[in-house]
C-alpha positions in Angstrom: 0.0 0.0 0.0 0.9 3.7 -0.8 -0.4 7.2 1.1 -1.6 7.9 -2.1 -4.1 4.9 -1.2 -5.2 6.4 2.0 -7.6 9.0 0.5 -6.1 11.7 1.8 -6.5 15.5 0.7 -3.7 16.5 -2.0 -1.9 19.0 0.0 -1.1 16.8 3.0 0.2 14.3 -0.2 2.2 16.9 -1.1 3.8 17.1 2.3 4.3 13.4 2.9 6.1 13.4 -0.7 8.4 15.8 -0.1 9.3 14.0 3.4 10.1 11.0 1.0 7.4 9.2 2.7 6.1 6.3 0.1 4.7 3.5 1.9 3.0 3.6 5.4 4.1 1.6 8.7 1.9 -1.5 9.6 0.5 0.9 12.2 0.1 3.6 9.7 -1.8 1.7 7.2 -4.2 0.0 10.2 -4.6 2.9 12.5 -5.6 5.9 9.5 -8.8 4.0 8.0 -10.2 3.7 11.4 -9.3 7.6 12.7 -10.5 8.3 8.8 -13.9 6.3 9.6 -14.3 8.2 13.1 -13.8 5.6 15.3 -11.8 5.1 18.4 -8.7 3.1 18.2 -6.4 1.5 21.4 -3.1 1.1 18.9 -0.3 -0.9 20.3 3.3 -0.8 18.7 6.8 -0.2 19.8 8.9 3.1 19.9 10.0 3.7 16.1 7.1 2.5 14.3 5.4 5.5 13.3 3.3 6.2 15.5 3.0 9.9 16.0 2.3 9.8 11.9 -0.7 7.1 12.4 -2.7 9.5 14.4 -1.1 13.2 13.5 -2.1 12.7 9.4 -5.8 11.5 9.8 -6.2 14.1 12.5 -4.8 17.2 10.2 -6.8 15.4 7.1 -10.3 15.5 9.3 -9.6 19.3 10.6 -8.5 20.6 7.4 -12.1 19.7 6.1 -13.6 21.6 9.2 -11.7 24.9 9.2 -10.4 24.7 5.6 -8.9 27.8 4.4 -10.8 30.0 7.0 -9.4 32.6 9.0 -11.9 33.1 11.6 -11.4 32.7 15.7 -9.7 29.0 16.3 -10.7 26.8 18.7 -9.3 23.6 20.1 -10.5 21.0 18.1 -7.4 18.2 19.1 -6.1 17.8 22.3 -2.5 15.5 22.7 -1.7 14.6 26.0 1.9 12.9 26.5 4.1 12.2 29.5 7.4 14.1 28.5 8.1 18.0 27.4 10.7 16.4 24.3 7.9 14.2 23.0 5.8 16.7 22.9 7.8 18.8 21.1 8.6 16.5 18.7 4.6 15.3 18.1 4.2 19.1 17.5 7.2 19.2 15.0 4.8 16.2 13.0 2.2 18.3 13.2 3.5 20.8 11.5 5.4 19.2 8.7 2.5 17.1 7.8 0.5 20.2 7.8 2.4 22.9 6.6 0.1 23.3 3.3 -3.0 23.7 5.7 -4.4 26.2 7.7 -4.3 23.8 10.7 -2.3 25.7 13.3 -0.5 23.4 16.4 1.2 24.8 19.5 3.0 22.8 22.5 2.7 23.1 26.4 4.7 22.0 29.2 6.0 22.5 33.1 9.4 24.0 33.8 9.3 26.9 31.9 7.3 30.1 31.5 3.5 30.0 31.3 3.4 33.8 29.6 4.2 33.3 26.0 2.5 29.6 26.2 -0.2 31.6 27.3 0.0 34.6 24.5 -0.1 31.8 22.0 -3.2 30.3 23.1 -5.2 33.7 23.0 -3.9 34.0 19.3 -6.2 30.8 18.7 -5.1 27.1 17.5 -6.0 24.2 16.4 -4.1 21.2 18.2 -2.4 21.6 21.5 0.0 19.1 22.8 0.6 19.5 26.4 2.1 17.3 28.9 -0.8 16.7 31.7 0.1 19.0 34.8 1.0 22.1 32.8 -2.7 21.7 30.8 -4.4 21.2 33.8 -2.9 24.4 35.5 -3.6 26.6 32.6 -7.4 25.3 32.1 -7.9 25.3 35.8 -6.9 29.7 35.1 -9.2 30.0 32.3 -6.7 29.8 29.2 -7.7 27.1 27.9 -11.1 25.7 26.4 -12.0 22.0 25.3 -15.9 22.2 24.6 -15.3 21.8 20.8 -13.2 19.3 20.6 -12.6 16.7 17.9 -9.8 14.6 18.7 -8.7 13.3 22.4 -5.3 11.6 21.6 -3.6 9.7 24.7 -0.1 9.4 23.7 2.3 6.8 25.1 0.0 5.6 27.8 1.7 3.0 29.4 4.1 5.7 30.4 1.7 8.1 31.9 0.3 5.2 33.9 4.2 4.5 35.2 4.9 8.2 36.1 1.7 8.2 38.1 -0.1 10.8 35.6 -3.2 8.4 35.6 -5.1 11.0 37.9 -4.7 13.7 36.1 -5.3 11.5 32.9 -9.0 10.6 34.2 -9.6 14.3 35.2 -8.5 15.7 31.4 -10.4 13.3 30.1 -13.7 14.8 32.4 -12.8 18.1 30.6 -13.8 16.9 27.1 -16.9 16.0 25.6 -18.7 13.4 25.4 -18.6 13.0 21.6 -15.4 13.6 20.9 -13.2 10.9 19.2 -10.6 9.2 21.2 -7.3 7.6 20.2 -5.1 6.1 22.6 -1.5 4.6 21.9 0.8 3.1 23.7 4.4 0.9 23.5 2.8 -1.8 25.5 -0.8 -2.9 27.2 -0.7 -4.4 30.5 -4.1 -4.6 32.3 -4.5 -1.1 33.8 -4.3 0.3 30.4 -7.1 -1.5 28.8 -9.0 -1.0 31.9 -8.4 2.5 31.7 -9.5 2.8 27.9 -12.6 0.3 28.0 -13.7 3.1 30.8 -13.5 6.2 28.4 -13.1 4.8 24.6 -16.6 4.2 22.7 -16.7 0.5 21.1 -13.0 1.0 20.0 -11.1 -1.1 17.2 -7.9 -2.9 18.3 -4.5 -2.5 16.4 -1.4 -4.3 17.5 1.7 -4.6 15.4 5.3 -5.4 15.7 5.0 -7.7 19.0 6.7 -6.2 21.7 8.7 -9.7 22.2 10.5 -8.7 19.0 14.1 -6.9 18.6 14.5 -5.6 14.7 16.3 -8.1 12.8 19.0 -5.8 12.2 20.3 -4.6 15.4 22.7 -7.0 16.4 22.5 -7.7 20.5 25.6 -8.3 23.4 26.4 -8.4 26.8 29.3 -8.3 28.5 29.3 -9.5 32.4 31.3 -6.8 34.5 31.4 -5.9 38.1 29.5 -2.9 38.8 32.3 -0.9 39.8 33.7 -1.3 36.5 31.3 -0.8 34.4 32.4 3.7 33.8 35.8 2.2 32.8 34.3 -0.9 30.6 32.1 1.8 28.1 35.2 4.5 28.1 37.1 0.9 27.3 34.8 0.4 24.4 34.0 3.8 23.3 37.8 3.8 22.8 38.5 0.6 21.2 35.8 0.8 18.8 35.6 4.2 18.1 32.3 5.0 18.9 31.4 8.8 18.5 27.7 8.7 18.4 25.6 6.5 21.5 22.8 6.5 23.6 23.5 5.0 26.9 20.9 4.5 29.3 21.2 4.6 33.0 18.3 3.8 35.9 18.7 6.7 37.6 19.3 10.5 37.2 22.2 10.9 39.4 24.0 7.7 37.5 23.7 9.9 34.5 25.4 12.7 35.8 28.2 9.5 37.2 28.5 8.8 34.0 28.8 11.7 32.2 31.2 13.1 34.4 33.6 9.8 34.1 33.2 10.4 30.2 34.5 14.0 30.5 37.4 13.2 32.6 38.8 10.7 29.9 37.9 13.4 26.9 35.2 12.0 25.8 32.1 14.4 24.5 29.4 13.7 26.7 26.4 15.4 28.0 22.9 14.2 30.2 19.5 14.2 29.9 17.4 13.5 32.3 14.1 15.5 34.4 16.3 17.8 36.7 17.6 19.7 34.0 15.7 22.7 32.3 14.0 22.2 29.5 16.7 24.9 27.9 19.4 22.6 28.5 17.9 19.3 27.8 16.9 21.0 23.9 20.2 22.3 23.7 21.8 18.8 24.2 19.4 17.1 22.5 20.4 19.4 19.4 24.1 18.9 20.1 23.7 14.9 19.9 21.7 15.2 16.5 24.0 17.1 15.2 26.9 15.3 16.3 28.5 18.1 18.0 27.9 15.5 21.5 29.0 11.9 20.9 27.5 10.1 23.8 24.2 10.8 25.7 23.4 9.7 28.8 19.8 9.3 29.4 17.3 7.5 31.7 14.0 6.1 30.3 11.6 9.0 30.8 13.6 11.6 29.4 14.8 9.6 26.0 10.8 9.5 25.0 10.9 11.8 22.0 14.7 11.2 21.0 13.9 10.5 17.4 17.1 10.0 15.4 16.9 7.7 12.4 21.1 6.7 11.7 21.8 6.1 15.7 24.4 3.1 15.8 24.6 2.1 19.0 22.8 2.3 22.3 24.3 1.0 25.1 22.4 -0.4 28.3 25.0 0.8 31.0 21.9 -0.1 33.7 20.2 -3.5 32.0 16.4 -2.7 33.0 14.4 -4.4 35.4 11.4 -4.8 33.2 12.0 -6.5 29.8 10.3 -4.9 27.7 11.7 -1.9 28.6 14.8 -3.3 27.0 12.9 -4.0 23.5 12.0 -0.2 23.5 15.7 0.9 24.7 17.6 -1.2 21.8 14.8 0.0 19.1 16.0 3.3 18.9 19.2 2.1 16.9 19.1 -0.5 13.5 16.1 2.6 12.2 14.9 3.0 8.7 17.0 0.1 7.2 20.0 0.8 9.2 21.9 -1.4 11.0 22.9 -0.9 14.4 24.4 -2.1 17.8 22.9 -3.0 20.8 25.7 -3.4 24.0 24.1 -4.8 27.3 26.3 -4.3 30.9 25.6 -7.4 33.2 26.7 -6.8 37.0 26.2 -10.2 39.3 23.2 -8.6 40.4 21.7 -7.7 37.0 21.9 -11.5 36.0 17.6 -12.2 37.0 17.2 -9.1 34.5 18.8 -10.9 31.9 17.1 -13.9 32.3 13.7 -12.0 32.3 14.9 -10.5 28.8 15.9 -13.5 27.4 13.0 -15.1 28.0 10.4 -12.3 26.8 12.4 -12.2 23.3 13.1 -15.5 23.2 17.3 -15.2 22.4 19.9 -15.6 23.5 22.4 -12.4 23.7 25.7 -13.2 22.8 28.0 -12.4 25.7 31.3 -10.9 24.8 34.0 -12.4 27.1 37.3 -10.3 25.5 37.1 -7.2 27.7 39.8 -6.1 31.1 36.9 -5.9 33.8 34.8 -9.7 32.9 34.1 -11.6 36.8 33.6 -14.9 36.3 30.2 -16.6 36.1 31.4 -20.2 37.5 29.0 -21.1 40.5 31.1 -23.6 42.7 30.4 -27.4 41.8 28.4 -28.5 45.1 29.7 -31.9 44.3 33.5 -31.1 44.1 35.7 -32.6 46.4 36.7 -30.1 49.0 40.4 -29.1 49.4 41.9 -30.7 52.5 44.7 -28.5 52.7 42.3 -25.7 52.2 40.0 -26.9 54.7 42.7 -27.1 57.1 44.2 -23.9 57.1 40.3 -22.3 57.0 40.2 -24.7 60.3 43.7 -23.2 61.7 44.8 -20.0 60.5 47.9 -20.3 62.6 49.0 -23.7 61.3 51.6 -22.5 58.9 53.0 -19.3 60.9 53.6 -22.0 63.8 55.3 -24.5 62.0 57.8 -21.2 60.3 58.1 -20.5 64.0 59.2 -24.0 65.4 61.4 -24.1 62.0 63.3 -20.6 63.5 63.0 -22.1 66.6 65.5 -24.7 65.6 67.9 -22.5 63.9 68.2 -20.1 66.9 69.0 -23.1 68.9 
């Protein structure tokens, strides 16, 4: 199938084309029928499938139609919510490159920064706002912001939301639209709480499911090697070094092992920066820039804040922290082997780490290859329960003092 298939309106055609886009994405050509048709849709794929496209081009193709050329007052007719200020930024980027030969006008909201010229914009009037969820509910809660003709509800990367405990302010965003509107909900997986939550809100919606979340792309090749946790800053300067790596993502589990990280990276002279929810939003765009334009080589990053790191040619990511849920490791290692590329995907393994890799094994069903030919390996022997014990061993562990008495009786005898 082609976009030109889709039935879409000739100037969002025009857009696609010149963004080289030819074919959809399984979730693509599934999910824009349905939002075409006007019915609600739960879609389920993994990071780098296209989803911000699936929903963003049926949504501009449906508005267009409403407020065509027309220059009168905007309203809100779609609403975006997402978890982090970069993915929001970057759905708002779609926006506006599928829709740049429309009248549809898009702006973005989020915490950490000022509300004034977020709030100048919105009196101007738009079309689509994509906001993160406490920085929406502030500014409706003062008056700024109006949902009663609303179109679209689109709940992006929900699994995410549920994690970071926006779920609450999920259910009351959702009590701020109407009734009628049309709902879309996507997320990178679907455990139980997130079908709960959208059987609660979505009318009679269609299923779509692609790309298992079980599955690693065929062309990112997979390893792990097993290093003591105290090693593991001078294993990846090791490797960055050795195999000349100058553009990485590395994730870590926490914010301050970022920073660890970065700041063992810097000593050695290797370009390095973090990105992770205590920094502004200034610096985490500015370093976001730098890595895309490979004026930063490696970028830390915990989970959160790489949602909305969108880079097509990324050749390695590196798991310096291996995660504690699995499929968390699916989503990390998708963001390299992109758009027919190949890439790398380099797993650290402390002793206690070992159950994690077992649970990722398992859940994509392969074995990662572990690479043994590094300085910091500890072995991963467990002691035979049925080897015989060492006498001599057991002797001295029985009498510590055995051998410095029998040196002493030994002088003894020379002295005398």
């Amino acid at each position: 199938m082609t976009f030109s298939e889709l039935n879409l309106l000739k100037n969002i055609q025009q857009s696609l084309i010149e963004e080289g886009y030819e074919n959809p994405t399984p979730i693509q050509e599934q999910a824009i029928p349905i939002i075409l048709e006007g019915t609600d849709l739960v879609g389920c794929a993994q990071t780098g499938t296209g989803k911000t496209a699936a929903f963003a081009i049926p949504i501009i193709n449906t508005l267009h139609r409403i407020v065509g050329s027309s220059n009168k007052k905007k309203y809100i007719r779609t609403l975006v919510v997402t978890p982090t200020r970069e993915l929001a930024i970057q759905i708002d980027e779609s926006f506006n490159t599928y829709g740049k030969y429309t009248n549809i006008r898009s702006m973005v909201i989020f915490g950490g920064v000022s509300q004034v010229p977020q709030v100048d914009q919105l009196k101007k009037g738009i079309d689509i706002l994509i906001a993160t969820p406490g920085r929406l509910l502030d500014l409706h809660k003062q008056g700024f912001i109006d949902l009663d003709h609303l179109h679209f509800l689109v709940l992006d990367e929900a699994d995410q939301m549920l994690d970071m405990g926006f779920i609450n302010d999920v259910k009351k965003i959702i009590k701020l639209t109407p009734d009628n509107r049309q709902t879309l909900l996507f997320s990178a997986t679907m455990p139980i709480a997130i079908r709960e939550l959208a059987d609660s809100f979505l009318t009679k919606p269609k299923y779509v499911s692609v790309t298992p979340i079980s599955s690693t792309a065929e062309n990112v090749k997979q390893k792990v090697y097993f290093v003591g946790k105290e090693d593991k800053r001078k294993l990846l300067y090791h490797i960055i070094r050795n195999d000349k790596i100058n553009n990485a993502l590395v994730f870590t589990r926490t914010k301050h092992g970022a920073d660890n990280v970065v700041k063992a990276l810097k000593k050695n002279g290797v370009s390095a920066e973090a990105i992770h929810g205590d920094k502004s939003q200034n610096a985490r765009q500015r370093v976001l820039e730098g890595f895309k334009n490979n004026e930063i080589s490696i970028l830390v990053a915990t989970d959160i804040a790489a949602r909305g790191i969108d880079i097509e040619s990324l050749p390695y990511v590196v798991n310096f922290d291996l995660p504690n849920i699995p499929e968390t490791y699916v989503h990390r290692i998708g963001r390299t082997g992109r758009a027919g590329n190949s890439g790398m995907a380099i797993s650290f393994c402390a002793k206690d780490e070992k159950p994690y890799l077992q649970d990722i094994e398992k859940l994509i069903r392969l074995k990662v290859k572990i690479e043994e030919d590094h300085p910091y390996p500890y072995s991963l022997v467990e002691p035979d329960p049925e080897a015989k014990p060492d006498l001599r061993n057991k002797n001295k562990a029985k009498n510590p003092n055995a051998r410095k008495s029998e040196v002493s009786k030994k002088n003894k005898k020379r002295w005398y």
